[in-house]
C-alpha positions in Angstrom: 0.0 0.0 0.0 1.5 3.2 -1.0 2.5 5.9 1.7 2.1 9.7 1.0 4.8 11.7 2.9 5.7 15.1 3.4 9.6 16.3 4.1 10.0 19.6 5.3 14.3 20.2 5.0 16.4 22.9 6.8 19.4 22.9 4.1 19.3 23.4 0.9 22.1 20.6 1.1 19.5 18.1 2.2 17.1 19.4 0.0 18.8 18.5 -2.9 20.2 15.2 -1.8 16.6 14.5 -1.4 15.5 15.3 -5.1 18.1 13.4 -6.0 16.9 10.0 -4.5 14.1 8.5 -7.1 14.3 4.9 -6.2 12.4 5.1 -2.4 10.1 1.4 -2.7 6.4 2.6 -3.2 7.0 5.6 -1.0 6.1 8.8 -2.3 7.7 11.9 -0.8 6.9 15.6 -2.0 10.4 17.8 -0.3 9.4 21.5 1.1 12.5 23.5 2.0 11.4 26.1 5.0 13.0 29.2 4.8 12.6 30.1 8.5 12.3 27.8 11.2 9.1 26.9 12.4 7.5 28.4 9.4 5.4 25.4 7.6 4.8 25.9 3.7 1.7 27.3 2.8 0.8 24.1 0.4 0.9 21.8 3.5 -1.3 24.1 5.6 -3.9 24.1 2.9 -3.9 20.2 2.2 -3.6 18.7 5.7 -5.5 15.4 4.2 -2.9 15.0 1.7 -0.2 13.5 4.1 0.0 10.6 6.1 3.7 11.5 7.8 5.9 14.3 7.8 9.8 13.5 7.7 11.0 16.8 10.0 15.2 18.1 10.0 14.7 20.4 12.1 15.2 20.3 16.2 11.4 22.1 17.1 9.4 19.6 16.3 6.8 20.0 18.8 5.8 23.2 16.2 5.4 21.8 13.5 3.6 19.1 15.6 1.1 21.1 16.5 -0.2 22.3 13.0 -1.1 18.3 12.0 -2.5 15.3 13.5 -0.5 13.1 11.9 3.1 11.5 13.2 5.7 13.9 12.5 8.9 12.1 12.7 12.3 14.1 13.3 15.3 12.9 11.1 18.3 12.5 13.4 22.1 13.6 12.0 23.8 10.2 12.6 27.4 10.0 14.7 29.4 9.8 11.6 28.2 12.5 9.8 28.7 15.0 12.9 32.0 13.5 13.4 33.0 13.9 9.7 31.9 18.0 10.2 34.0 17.7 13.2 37.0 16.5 12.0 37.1 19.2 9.0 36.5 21.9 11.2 39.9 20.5 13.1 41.5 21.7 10.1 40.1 25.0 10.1 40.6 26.1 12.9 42.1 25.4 16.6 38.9 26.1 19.2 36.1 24.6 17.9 32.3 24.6 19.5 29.8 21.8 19.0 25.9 23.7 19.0 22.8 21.7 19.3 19.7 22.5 20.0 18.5 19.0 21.3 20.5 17.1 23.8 22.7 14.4 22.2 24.7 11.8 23.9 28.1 12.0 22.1 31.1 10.5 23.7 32.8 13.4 23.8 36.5 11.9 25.1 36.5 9.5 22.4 35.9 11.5 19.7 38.4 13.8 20.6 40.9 10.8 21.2 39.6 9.3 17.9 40.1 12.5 15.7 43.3 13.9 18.1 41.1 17.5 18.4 39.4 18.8 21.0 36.1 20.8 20.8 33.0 22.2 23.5 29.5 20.5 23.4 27.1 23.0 23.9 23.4 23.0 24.4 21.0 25.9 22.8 17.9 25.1 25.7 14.3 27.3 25.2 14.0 30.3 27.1 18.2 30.4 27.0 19.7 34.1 26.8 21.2 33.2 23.2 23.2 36.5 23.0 25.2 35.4 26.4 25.8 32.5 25.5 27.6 33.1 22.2 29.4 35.8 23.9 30.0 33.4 26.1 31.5 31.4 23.6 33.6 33.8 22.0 34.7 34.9 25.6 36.0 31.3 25.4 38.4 32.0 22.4 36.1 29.9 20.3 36.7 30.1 16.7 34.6 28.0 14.8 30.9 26.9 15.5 29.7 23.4 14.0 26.1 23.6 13.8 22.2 23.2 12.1 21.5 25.4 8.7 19.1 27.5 11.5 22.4 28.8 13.4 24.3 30.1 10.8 23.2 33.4 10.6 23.4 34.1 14.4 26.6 32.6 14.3 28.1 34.4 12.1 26.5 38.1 13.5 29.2 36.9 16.5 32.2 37.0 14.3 32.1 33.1 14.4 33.1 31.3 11.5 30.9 28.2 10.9 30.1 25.0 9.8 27.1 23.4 8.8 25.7 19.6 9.3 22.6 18.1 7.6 21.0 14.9 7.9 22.2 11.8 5.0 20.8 8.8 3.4 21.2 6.9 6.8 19.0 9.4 8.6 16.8 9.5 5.8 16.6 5.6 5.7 16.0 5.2 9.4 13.3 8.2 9.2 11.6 6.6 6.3 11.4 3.1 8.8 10.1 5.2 11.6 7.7 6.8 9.5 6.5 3.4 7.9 5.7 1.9 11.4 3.6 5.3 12.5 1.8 5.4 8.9 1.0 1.4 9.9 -0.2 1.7 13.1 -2.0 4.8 12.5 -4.0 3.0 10.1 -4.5 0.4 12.2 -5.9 2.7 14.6 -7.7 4.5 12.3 -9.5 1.2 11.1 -10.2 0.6 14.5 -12.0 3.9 15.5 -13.5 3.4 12.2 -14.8 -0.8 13.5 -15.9 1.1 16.2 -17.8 3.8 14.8 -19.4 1.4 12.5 -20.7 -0.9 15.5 -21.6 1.8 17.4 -23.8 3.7 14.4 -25.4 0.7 13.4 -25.8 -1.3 16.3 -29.8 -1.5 17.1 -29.1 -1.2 20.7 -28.4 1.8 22.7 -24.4 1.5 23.7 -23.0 4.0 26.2 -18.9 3.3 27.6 -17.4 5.2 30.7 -13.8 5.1 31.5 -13.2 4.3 34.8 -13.6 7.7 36.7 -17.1 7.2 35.1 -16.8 10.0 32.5 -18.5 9.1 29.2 -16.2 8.6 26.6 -18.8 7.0 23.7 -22.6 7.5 22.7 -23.9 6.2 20.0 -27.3 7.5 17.7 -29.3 5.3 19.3 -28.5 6.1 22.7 -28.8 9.5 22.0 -32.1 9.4 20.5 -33.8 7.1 23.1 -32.1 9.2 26.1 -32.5 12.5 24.2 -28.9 13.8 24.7 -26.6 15.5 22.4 -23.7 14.1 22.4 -21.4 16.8 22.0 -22.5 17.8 25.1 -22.3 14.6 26.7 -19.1 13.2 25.8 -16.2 13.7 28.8 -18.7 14.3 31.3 -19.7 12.6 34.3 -22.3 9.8 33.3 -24.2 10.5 36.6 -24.8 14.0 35.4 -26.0 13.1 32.3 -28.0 10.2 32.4 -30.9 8.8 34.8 -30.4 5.9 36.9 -27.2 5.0 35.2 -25.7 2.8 38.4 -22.4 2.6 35.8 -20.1 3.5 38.7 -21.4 1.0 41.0 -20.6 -1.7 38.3 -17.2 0.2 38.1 -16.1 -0.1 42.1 -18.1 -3.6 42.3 -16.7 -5.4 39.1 -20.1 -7.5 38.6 -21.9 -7.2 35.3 -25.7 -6.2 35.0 -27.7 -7.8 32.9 -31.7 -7.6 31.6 -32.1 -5.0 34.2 -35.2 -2.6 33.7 -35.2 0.7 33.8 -37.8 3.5 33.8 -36.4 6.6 31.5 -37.0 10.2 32.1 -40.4 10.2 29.3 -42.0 7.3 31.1 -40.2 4.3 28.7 -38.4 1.0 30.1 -35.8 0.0 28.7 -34.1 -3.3 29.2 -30.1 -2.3 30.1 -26.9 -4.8 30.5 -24.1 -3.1 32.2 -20.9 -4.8 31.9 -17.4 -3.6 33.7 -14.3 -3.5 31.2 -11.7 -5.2 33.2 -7.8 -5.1 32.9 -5.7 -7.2 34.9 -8.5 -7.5 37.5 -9.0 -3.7 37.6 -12.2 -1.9 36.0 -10.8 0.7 33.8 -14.7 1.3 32.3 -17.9 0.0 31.7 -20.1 0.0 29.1 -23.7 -0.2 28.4 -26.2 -1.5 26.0 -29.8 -1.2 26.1 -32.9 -1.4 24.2 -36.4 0.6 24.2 -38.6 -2.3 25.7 -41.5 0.1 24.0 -40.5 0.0 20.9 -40.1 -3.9 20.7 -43.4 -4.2 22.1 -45.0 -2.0 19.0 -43.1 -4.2 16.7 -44.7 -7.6 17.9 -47.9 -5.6 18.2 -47.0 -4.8 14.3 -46.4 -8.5 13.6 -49.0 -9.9 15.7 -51.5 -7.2 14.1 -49.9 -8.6 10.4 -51.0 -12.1 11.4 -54.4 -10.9 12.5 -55.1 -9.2 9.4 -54.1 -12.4 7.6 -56.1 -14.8 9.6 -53.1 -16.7 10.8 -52.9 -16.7 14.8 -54.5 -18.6 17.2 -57.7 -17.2 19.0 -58.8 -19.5 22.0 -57.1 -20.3 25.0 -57.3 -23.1 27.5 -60.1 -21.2 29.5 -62.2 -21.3 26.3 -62.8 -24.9 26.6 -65.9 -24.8 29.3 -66.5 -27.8 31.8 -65.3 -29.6 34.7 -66.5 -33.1 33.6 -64.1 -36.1 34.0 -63.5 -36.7 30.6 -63.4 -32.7 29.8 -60.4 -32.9 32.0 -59.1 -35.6 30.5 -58.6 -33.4 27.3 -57.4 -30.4 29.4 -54.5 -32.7 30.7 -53.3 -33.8 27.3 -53.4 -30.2 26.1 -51.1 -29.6 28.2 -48.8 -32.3 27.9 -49.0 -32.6 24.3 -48.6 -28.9 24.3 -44.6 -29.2 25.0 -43.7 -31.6 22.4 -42.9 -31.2 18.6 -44.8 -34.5 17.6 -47.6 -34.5 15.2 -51.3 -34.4 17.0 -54.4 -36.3 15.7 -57.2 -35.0 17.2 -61.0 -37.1 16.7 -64.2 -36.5 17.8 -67.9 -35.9 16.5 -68.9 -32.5 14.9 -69.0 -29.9 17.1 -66.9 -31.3 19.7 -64.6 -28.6 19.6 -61.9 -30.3 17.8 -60.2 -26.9 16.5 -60.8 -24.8 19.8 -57.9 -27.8 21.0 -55.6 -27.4 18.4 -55.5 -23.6 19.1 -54.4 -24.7 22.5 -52.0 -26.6 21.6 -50.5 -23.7 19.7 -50.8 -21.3 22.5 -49.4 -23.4 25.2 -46.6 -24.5 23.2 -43.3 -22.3 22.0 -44.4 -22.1 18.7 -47.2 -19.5 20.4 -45.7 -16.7 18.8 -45.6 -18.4 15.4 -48.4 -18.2 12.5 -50.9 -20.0 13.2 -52.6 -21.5 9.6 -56.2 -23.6 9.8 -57.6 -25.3 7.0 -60.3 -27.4 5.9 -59.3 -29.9 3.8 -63.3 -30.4 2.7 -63.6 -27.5 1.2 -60.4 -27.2 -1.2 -61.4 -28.4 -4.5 -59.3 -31.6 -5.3 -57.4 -30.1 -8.4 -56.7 -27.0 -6.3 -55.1 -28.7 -2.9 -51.6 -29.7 -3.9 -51.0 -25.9 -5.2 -52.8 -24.7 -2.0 -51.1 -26.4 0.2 -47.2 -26.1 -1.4 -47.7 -23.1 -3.3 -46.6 -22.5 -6.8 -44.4 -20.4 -9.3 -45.4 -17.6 -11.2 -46.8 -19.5 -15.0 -46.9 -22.7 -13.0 -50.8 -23.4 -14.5 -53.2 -21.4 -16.3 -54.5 -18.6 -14.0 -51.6 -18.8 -11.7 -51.1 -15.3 -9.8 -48.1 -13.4 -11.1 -45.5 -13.7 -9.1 -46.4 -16.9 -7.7 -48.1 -17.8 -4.4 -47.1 -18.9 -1.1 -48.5 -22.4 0.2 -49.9 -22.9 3.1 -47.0 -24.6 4.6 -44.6 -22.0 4.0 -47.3 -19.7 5.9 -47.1 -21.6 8.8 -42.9 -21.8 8.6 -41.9 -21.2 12.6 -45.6 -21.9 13.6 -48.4 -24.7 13.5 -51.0 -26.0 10.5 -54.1 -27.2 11.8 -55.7 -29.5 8.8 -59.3 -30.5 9.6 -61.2 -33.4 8.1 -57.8 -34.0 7.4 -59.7 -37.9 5.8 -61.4 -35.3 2.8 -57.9 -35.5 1.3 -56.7 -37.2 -2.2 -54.6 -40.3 -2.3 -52.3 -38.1 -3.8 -51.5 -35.5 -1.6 -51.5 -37.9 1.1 -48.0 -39.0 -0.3 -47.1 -35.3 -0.7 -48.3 -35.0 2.8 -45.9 -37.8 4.2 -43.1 -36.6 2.3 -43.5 -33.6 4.2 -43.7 -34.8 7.6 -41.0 -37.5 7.0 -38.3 -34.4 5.3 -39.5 -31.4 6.8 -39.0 -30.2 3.1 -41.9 -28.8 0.3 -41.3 -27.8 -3.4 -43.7 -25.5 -4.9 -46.0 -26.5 -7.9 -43.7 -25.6 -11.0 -40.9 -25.0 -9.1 -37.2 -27.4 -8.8 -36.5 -25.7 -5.8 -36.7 -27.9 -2.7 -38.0 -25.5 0.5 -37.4 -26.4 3.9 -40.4 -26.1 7.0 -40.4 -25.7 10.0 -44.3 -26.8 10.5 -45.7 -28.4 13.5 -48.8 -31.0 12.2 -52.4 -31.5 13.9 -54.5 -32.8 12.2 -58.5 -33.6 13.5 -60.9 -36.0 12.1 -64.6 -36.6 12.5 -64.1 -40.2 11.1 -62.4 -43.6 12.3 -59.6 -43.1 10.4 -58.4 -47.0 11.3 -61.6 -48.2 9.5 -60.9 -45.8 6.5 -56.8 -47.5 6.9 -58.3 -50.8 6.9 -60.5 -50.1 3.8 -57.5 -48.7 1.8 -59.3 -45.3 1.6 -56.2 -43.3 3.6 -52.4 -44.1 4.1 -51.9 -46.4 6.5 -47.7 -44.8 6.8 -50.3 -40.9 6.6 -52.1 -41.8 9.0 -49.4 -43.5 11.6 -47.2 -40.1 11.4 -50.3 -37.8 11.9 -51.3 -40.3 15.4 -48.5 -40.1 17.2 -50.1 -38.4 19.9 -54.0 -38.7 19.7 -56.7 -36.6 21.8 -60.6 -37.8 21.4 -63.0 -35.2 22.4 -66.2 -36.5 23.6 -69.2 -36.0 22.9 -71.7 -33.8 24.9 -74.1 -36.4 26.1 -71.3 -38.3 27.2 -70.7 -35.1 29.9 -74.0 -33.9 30.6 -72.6 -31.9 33.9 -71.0 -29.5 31.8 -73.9 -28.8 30.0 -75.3 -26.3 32.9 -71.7 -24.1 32.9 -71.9 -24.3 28.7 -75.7 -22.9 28.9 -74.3 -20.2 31.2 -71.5 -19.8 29.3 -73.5 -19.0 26.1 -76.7 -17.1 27.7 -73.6 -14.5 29.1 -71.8 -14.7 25.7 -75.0 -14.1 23.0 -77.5 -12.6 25.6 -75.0 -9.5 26.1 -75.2 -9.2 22.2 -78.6 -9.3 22.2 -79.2 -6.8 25.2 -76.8 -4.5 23.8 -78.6 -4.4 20.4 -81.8 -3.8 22.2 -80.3 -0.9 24.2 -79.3 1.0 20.3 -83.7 0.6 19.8 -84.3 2.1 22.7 -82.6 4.8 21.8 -84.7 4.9 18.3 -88.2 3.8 20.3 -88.2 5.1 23.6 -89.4 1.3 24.9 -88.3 -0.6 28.2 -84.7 -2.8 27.4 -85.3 -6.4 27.8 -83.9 -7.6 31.0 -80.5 -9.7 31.1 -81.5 -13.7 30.3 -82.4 -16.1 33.0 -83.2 -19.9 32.4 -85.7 -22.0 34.3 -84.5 -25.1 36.1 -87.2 -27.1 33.5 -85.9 -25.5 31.0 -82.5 -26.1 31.8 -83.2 -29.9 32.8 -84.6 -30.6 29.7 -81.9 -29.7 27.6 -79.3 -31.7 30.0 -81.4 -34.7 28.9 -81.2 -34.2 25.1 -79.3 -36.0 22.9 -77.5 -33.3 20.9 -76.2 -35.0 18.2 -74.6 -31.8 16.9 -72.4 -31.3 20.2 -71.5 -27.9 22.0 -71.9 -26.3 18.5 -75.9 -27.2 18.5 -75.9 -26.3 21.9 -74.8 -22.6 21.4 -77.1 -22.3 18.4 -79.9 -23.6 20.2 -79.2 -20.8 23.3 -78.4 -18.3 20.5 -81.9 -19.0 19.2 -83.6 -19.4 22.5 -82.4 -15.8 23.4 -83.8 -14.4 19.9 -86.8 -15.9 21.0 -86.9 -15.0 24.5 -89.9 -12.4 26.0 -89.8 -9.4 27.8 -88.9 -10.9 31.0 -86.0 -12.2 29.8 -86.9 -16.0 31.3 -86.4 -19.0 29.3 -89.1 -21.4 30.1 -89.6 -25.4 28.8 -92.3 -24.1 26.6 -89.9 -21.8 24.8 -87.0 -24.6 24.6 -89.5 -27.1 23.0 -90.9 -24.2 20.8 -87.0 -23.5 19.8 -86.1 -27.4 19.5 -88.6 -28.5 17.5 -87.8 -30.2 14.1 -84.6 -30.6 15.3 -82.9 -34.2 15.2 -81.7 -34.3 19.0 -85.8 -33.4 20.1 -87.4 -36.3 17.9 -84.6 -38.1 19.0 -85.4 -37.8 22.7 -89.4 -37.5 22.3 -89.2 -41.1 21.0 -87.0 -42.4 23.5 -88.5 -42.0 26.5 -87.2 -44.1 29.3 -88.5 -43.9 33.1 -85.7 -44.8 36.0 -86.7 -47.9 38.2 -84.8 -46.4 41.1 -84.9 -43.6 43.2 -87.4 -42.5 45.5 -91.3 -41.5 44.2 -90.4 -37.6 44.6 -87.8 -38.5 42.2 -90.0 -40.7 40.1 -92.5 -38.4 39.9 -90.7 -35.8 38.9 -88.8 -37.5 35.8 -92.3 -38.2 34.6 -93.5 -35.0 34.6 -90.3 -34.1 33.1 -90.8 -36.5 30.4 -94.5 -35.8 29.7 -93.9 -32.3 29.2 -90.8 -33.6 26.9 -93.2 -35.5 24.6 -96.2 -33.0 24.5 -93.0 -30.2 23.5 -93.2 -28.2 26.2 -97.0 -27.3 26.3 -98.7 -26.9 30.1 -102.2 -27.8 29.0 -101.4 -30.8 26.8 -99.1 -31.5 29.5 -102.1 -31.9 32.2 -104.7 -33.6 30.4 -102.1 -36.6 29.9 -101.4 -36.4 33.0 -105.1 -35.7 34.0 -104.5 -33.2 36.2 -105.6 -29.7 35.9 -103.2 -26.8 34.5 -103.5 -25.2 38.2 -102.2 -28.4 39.6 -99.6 -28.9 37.0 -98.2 -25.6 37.7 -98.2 -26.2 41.3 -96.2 -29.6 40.8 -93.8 -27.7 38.3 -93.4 -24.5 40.8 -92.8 -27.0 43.6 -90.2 -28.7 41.7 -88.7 -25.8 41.0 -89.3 -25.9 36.8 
């Protein structure tokens, strides 16, 4: 790498022995005599930039130093050379002075026993009375002055006769070495400061470093954004003057690093700080710290999270969406939780209505995916012809009417998150192989495409079918359908726990009766009329749909309350009359009208009551029917029901 250098010569001597040496390796060196000492060229003041070194004759260095911040290295006049000057001037004359204006350690006695001459070493300090000291000299009977090119003219205003020294080749040589190192290591540190700089104006984090008096000594943007600090203003003072809470200099006196601390910032923010001593041979010279605007990475998951809403992809139940306290409800709650921690593949069966997918979004939630996509599909309702390019995704002219571009599958959707595929059975033969290709490589390849894409896709998978029966007929994989079962979770049916039928009912009334209170409360507004009161069930009412068969599940059973609600009166009560009034037609009333069966057991009270009950069931709900099967009168039948508390 080439070196730009600048040499500023005393002697015209020099100067030209300089201009004469064009073979100097890759180093290029522009020569400026200076007329006067101390006096720098114009040309150099004006292009600071252009120099990485300046190679310096004269003895003041510290001012030309002071005009640059780049090495200036002072040439030295070797040994030889000033004993060569030395040894002429022997011949010249008999009392002969040596002048310097920098100390130099010359053995004095042996150059005087070497040469056979004898001469005074004499030292031209700052502040030094120069006009006493040459009469001084001359006081002395000196004749002769060997000296710099800066002398002379003094010199010689003393009557002195003189003679000059410059610096040689070997001076040039070993300030050309000198100047090589400084250029090298100035780079060095200049790449450095510039690694530095570069961390610190890019870094995402908030850096902050403190010597170890705890004065600031580096800020970068980020810091000084977040902190709102300039700084210019900042930089070399105290830390604790500048910036809140900073507890720096305790890390400084105890040595022990800080880390995922909180912090509450002058505008209300937290930020989440690390605070690290910089330790040297077990003492802190500094610390430094980094930190990050907890606020802002709290908008950007709000931003992501927000994405994945707007795209349909994110899981929207929890584990206190799934209402009951039934044995076998619990059951489910307790693999949920379990299964919920591993990576496997979940098959989840049950009857429609179950609430097959409200359990695969707790498996998402409760496991570390959570924070993933979350993609659900029904398989039943992708067209056959369509699924493979659904699923995988294709290139742009992959098919005719394929989106330009190209379109993401839903597999790459879900990459970092979970796919739930329900009626997972309603898919081809076909993409069943696709399918276990995928679960068995973790890999998918677009429709059109001969790139191989890998995914990182947790399976469930839920089925309303007996998917061994379908295995055993040869209608689905049996390899499919051994991956997708790894773990397994049934959900049962609802008349198989009736107990938690009373908290769903509750559960629903709350949930669609505060919609439909709410929309009365706009009318009233419009009609001036009473609001309907908040729903209330009867204990008949309520029996009676504990004892139905709902062949539809928990999903009939909030359609039937949603109904029930849009059919409730002004009171707000839901009677039996109104249940069998809303249930009729339906599969799970015929169902139970025809299948009346009376317990042997129990006491009469109890007996009594379950045919009552069941009367009422089969005449749908009506009082007077009700009583003249019974053949009783409507008084006494409302007595009985009012006793029983229906």
């Amino acid at each position: 790498m080439n070196k730009h250098l600048a040499l500023l010569a005393t002697s015209p001597d020099f100067m030209e022995l300089i201009c004469q040496q064009v073979s100097l390796s890759d180093i290029h060196i522009q020569p400026f005599l200076i007329q006067q000492k101390g006096h720098v060229p114009k040309e150099m003041m004006d292009h600071p930039s252009k120099w990485e070194a300046i190679l310096y004759e004269g003895s003041d260095v510290e001012d030309i130093q002071q005009y640059f911040s780049i090495p200036v290295i002072q040439l030295q006049v070797d040994d030889c050379t000033i004993m060569q000057e030395l040894y002429k001037a022997s011949q010249r004359a008999g009392s002969i002075a040596m002048v310097f204006d920098r100390k130099r350690h010359l053995a004095v006695d042996l150059i005087e026993e070497l040469l056979g001459i004898q001469f005074r070493e004499v030292l031209i300090r700052k502040g030094i009375n120069r006009e006493l000291l040459f009469r001084t000299m001359a006081a002395h009977r000196v004749e002769l002055i060997v000296t710099e090119e800066c002398h002379v003219r003094e010199a010689r205003q003393f009557g002195f006769q003189v003679s000059t020294y410059h610096c040689g080749i070997k001076a040039l040589e070993k300030g050309l070495k000198e100047a090589a190192k400084a250029i090298e290591l100035r780079r060095k540190e200049q790449y450095q400061k510039e690694y530095v700089s570069a961390v610190l104006n890019y870094a995402q984090e908030g850096i902050i470093a403190v010597d170890e008096k705890g004065c600031i000594t580096a800020v970068n943007p980020v810091a000084a954004a977040v902190l709102g600090i300039e700084v210019q203003h900042v930089i070399g003072g105290k830390a604790v003057d500048h910036l809140p809470n900073t507890r720096m200099d305790q890390v400084i006196r105890s040595k022990v690093s800080e880390l995922g601390k909180l912090q509450k910032i002058d505008d209300g923010r937290t930020i989440l700080v690390n605070r690290v001593p910089i330790l040297h041979n077990g003492s802190a010279k500094g610390a430094v710290s980094t930190f990050k605007d907890v606020t802002r990475f709290q908008e950007l998951e709000k931003q992501i999270r927000s994405s994945l809403y707007l795209k349909g992809h994110y899981a929207r139940y929890a584990l206190e969406d799934i209402i009951g306290q039934s044995e076998r409800i619990r059951e489910v709650i307790t693999k949920i939780r379990l299964y919920a921690a591993s990576k496997a593949t979940v098959l989840i069966s049950g009857e429609s209505g179950t609430g097959k997918e409200l359990a695969a979004h707790c498996l998402h939630q409760l496991s570390e995916r959570a924070k993933g996509p979350f993609v659900a599909v029904n398989c039943a309702t992708i067209q056959e012809n369509l699924m493979e390019s659904e699923f995988f995704g294709y290139e742009e002219g992959a098919f005719t009417g394929a989106v330009k571009g190209g379109k993401k599958g839903l597999f790459a959707l879900a990459h970092g998150g979970t796919i739930f595929l329900d009626e997972i059975d309603g898919i081809s033969k076909q993409i069943q192989l696709r399918l276990l290709r995928v679960l068995q490589e973790r890999e998918i390849r677009p429709v059109g495409s001969s790139k191989i894409l890998p995914v990182d896709v947790r399976v469930i998978a839920a089925t309303n079918s007996h998917m061994g029966e379908r295995v055993r007929q040869g209608q689905f994989q049996g390899d499919l359908y051994y991956r997708l079962n790894t773990l397994e979770i049934e959900m049962p049916p609802l008349r198989n726990r009736r107990e938690d039928i009373p908290l769903l009912v509750d559960f629903f009334l709350k949930k669609h009766g505060r919609n439909q209170v709410e929309s009365q409360r706009i009318s009233v507004v419009k009609t001036k009329e009473p609001a309907t009161a908040v729903c209330d069930i009867s204990a008949g009412a309520l029996e009676i749909l504990k004892n139905l068969q709902w062949e539809g599940n928990v999903r009939e059973l909030e359609n039937t309350i949603e109904r029930l609600i849009a059919l409730m009166p002004k009171d707000g009560l839901i009677t039996p009359e109104l249940v069998a009034e809303a249930m009729e037609g339906s599969d799970s009333w015929e169902n139970e009208k025809n299948h009346v069966a009376l317990p042997l057991d129990g006491s009469l009270a109890d007996l009594k009551r379950r045919i009552i009950q069941e009367t009422l069931l089969q005449c749908c709900g009506h009082r007077k029917k009700t009583a003249e099967r019974l053949e009783i009168s409507p008084v006494h039948l409302s007595r009985l029901l009012k006793e029983m508390d229906m």
